[in-house]
C-alpha positions in Angstrom: 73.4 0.3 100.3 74.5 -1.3 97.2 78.1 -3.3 96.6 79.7 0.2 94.9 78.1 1.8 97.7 80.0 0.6 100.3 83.4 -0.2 98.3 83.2 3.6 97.5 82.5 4.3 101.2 85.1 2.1 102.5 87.4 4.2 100.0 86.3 7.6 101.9 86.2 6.3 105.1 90.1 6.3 104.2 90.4 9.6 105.1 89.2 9.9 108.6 92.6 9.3 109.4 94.2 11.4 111.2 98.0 11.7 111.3 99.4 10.6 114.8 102.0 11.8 116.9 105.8 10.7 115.7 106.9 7.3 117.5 110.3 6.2 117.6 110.6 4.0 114.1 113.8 0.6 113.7 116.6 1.8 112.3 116.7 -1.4 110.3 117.4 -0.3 106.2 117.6 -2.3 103.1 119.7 -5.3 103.5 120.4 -9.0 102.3 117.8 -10.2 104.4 114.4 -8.2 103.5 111.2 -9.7 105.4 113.3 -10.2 109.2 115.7 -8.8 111.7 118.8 -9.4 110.1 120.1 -12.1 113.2 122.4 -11.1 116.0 124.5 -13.3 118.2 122.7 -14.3 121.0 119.4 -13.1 120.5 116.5 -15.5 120.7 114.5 -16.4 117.7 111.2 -16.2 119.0 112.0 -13.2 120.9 111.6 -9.8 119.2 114.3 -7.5 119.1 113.5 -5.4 122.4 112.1 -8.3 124.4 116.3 -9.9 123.1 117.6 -6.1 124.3 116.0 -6.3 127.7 116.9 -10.3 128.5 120.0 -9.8 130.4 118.9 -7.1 132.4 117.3 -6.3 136.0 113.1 -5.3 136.1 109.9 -6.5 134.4 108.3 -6.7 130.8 105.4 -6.4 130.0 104.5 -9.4 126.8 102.4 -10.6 124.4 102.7 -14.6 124.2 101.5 -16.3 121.3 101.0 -20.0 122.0 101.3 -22.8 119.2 97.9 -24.0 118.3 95.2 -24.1 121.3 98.2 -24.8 124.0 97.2 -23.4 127.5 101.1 -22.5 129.0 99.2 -20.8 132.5 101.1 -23.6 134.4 104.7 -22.8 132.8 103.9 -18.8 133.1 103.0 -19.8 136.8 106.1 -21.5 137.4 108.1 -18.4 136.3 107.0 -16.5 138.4 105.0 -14.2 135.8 101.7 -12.7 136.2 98.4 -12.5 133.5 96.6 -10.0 132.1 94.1 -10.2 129.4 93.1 -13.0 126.9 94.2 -12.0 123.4 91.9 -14.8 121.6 92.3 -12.8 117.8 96.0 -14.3 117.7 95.7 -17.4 120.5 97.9 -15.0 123.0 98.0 -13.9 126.4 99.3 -10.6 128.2 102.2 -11.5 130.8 104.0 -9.7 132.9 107.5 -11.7 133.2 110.7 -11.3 135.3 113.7 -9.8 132.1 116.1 -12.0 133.0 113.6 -15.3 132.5 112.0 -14.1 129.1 114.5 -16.6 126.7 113.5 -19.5 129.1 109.7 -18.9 128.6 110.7 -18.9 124.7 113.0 -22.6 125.3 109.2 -24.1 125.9 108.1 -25.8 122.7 104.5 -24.6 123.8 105.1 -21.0 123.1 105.5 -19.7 119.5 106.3 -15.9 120.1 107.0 -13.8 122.3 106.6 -9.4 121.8 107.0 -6.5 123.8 103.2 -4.8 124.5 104.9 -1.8 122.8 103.7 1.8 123.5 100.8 3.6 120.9 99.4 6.9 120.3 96.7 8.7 118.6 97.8 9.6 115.5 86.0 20.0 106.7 84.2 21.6 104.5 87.2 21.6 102.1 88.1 17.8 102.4 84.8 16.5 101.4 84.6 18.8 98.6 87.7 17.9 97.1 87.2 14.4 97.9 84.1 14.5 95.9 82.5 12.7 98.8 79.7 15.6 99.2 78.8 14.9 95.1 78.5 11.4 95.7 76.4 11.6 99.1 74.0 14.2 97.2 73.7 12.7 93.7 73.9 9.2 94.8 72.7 8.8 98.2 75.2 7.0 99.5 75.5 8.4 102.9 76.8 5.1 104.9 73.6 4.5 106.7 73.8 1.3 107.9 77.2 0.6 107.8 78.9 0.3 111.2 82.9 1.6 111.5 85.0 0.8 114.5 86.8 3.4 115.7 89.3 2.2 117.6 91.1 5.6 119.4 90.5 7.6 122.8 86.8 7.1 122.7 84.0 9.8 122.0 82.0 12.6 123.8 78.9 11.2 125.3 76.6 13.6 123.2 77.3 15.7 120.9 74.9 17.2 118.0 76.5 16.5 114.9 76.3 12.7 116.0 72.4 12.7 116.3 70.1 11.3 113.0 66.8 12.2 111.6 66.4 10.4 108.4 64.7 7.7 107.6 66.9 4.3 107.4 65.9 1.6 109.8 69.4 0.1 109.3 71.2 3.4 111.3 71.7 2.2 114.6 71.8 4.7 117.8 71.8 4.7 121.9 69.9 7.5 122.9 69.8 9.4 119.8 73.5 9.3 118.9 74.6 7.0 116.1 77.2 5.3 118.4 76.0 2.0 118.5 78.2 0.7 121.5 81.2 2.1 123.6 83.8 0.2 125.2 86.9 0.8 127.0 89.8 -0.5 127.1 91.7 1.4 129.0 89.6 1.9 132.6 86.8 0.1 132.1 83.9 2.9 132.0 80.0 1.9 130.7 79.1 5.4 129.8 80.7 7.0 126.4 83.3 9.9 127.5 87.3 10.8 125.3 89.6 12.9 127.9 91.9 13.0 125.0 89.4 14.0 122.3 91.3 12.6 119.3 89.0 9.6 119.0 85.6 12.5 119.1 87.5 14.3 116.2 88.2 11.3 114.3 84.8 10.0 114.6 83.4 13.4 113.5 85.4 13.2 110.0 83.6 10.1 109.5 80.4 10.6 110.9 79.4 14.0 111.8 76.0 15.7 110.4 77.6 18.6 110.1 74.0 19.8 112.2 76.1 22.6 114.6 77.7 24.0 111.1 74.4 23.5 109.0 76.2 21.3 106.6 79.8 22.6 106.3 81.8 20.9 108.9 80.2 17.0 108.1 82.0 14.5 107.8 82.7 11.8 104.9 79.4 9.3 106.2 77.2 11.7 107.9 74.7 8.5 108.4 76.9 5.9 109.3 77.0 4.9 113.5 80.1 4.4 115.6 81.6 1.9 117.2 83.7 3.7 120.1 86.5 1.5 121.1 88.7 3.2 123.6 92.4 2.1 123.8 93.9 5.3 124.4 94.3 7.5 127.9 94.0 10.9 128.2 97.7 11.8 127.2 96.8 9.8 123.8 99.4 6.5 125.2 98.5 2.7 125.1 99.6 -0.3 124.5 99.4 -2.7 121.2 97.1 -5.5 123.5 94.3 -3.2 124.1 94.4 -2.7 120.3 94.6 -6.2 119.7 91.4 -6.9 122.0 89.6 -4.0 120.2 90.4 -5.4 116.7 88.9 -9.1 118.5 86.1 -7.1 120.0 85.0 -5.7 116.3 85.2 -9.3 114.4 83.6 -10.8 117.1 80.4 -8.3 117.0 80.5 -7.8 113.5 77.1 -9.2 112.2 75.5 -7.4 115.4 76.6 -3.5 115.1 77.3 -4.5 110.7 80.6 -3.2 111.1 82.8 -3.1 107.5 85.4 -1.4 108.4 87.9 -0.7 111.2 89.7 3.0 111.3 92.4 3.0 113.2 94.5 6.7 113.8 96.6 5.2 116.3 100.2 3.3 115.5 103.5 1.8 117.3 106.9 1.4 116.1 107.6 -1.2 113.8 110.1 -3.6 115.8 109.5 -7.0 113.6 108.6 -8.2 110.5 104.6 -7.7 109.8 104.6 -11.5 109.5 105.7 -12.1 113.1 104.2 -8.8 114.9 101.0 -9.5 116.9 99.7 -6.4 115.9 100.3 -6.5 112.2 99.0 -10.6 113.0 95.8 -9.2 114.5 94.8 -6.9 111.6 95.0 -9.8 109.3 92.5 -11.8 111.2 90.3 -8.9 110.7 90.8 -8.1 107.1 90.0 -12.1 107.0 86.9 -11.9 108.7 85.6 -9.1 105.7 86.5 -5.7 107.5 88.3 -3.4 105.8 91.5 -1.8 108.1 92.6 1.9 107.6 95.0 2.6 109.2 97.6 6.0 109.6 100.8 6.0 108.0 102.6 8.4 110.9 104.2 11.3 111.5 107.9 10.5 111.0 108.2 12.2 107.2 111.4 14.4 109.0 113.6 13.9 111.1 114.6 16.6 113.8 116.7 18.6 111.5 114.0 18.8 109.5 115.3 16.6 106.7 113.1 13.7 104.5 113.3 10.6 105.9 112.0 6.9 105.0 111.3 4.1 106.7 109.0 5.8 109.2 105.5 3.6 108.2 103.8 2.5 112.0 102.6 -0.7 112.4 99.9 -2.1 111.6 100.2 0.2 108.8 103.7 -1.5 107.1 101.5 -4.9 106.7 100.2 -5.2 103.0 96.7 -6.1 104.1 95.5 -3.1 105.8 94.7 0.4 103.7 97.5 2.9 104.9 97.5 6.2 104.9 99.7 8.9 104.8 99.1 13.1 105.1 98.4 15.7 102.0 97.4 19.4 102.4 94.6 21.4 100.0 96.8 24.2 100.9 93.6 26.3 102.0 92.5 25.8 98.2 89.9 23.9 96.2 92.2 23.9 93.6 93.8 20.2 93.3 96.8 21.3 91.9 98.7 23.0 93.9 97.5 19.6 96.6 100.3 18.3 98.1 102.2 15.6 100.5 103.1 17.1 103.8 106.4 17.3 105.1 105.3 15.3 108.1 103.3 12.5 106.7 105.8 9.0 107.0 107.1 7.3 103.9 108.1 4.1 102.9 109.5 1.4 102.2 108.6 0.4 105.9 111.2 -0.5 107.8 112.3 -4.4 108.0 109.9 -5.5 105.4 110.4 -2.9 102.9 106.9 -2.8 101.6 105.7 0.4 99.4 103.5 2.4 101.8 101.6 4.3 102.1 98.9 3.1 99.7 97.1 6.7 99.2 97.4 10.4 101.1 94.3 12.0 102.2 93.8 15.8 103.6 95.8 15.7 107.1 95.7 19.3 108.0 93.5 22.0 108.7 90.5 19.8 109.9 87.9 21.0 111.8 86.2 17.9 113.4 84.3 17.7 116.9 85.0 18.1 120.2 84.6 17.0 123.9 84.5 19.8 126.6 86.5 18.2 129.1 89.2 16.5 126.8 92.6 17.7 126.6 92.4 17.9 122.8 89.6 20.8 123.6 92.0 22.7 125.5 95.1 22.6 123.7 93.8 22.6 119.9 90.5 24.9 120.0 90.3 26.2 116.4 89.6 23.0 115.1 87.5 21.8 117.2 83.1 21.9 117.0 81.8 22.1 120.3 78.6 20.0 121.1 76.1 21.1 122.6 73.8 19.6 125.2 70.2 19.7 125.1 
């Protein structure tokens, strides 16, 4: 695929996203202070605001620590009392699980650089890819994403499913057993073999990748040749936590060259509780936008608030930081006609809270998808009509 090629097909990929449940956004506005928490007596500098929340109080917390440099602080976790969970070698941290009341005196060790709340996430066609013109380009150009790898990093993906199966030609479309996902991991409870009891990572992947083969064409997705990388960090409820991300985003630079992956979509988000330039998660994405992958990610769901009303601020992480490609919802309206396309009510907008950045950086078709499915998800049982079932020969 040639240099337009794939800048082109990182642009589409764009609008695989999916728009994600609504998460509980900072109620931090405009201020004197743009780019951090405005301070608060008593709260710890290297402590987010949360992690500062919970200090003085009875139970556990479950961290990300960020160590300066290549510092190994097992023996003053240890001595705490706190327990380890998994390596987070992207942004030199660790997962801890730490007493509340002894969080600030982990953060007195000049060893540590940051500490952050493993904050909750959630998972976030015919008519798109015509008015995307992506269907024009794939027919009159060619450019098709074979050979180009995307990390989907979500619930996971069905573990066959027709539309995910290849018959061209390319010797650069890589597949496991005659599906174009090139490897499956997860994240969440450790399982070899390919499954999504949400389904939300199967429909995402189909908007990228499906054939279209169970619709004869209609229903395929934006890169009907590109292969998968299934990364699972959400359960079947859609719920995770921002370290599994984290790993996923280490898992894709680190395999990179071997599955050719060049971009990372990523439909899940958290609420934004620091600045970008301090959160592990916004921190992580960087490294990966560093290492040549290009990160979409969703905006949210937080357009309205309960009344109904337009509200700002609402942006998830990692989608406030400036390096990823955010995006946010529109709707065709049923139409091919682009002008009467619109934003959707739902779909969050900025500035992002704390940081105040303009986002999202484009909209993209957010309703009214019909994707693919997994039989036994929870996605295929509560949201049938836009869902493709698979079929197993």
């Amino acid at each position: 695929m040639t240099g337009l090629g794939r800048i082109f097909f990182a642009a589409l990929t764009a609008l695989a996203i999916v728009a994600v449940p609504a998460t509980a956004a900072s109620d931090d506005r405009p201020g004197s202070t743009p780019n951090q928490i405005r301070g608060r007596a008593g709260d710890h500098r290297k402590l987010d605001r949360a992690l500062n929340d919970r200090s003085n109080s009875a139970g556990w917390s479950r961290v990300i620590v960020t160590a300066n440099g290549a510092v190994d602080v097992s023996d003053v976790v240890v001595k705490l009392g706190g327990r380890f969970g998994r390596r987070l070698e992207l942004i030199n941290g660790r997962v801890v699980e730490l007493p509340n009341g002894l969080l600030k005196k982990l953060a007195e060790h000049p060893s540590i650089a940051r500490i952050d709340d493993d904050r909750p996430t959630t998972g976030l066609m015919s008519h798109v890819t015509a008015l995307t013109g992506a269907r024009t380009v794939q027919r009159s150009l060619g450019f098709d994403g074979a050979g180009i790898g995307v990390a989907v990093i979500d619930s996971g993906i069905t573990s066959w499913h027709d539309d995910l199966t290849y018959s061209g030609s390319s010797a650069a479309v890589q597949m496991q057993g005659n599906q174009r996902v090139a490897a499956f991991v997860d994240f969440v409870n450790g399982a070899p073999i390919p499954y999504d009891d949400n389904g939300h990572g199967t429909h995402v992947s189909g908007i990228i990748a499906g054939n279209g083969y169970d619709s004869r064409g209609s229903n395929a997705g934006i890169a009907p040749a590109a292969h998968v990388v299934s990364l699972k960090v959400l359960d079947r409820q859609g719920r995770g936590v921002i370290s599994d991300v984290i790993a996923a985003l280490d898992h894709a630079v680190r395999n990179r060259a071997r599955y050719n992956i060049r971009i990372v979509n990523l439909s899940v988000g958290a609420a934004v509780t620091s600045s970008y330039r301090t959160d592990p998660l916004t921190l992580a994405a960087k490294r990966v936008v560093d290492a040549g992958i290009v990160v979409v990610t969703a905006a949210g769901n937080l357009g309205q608030n309960q009344a109904g009303e337009s509200q700002w601020g609402g942006i998830l992480a990692p989608g406030n930081a400036p390096w990823v490609l955010t995006v946010g919802a529109s709707t065709h309206q049923g139409t091919l006609n682009r002008n009467d396309d619109a934003v959707t009510g739902f779909s969050s907008a900025g500035p992002s809270a704390i940081d105040y950045e303009a986002k999202p950086d484009l909209v993209a078709s957010g309703m009214g998808i019909v994707s693919l499915s997994d039989p036994g998800s929870l996605f295929y049982q509560t949201k049938p009509g836009y869902l493709v079932d698979g079929k197993v020969d």
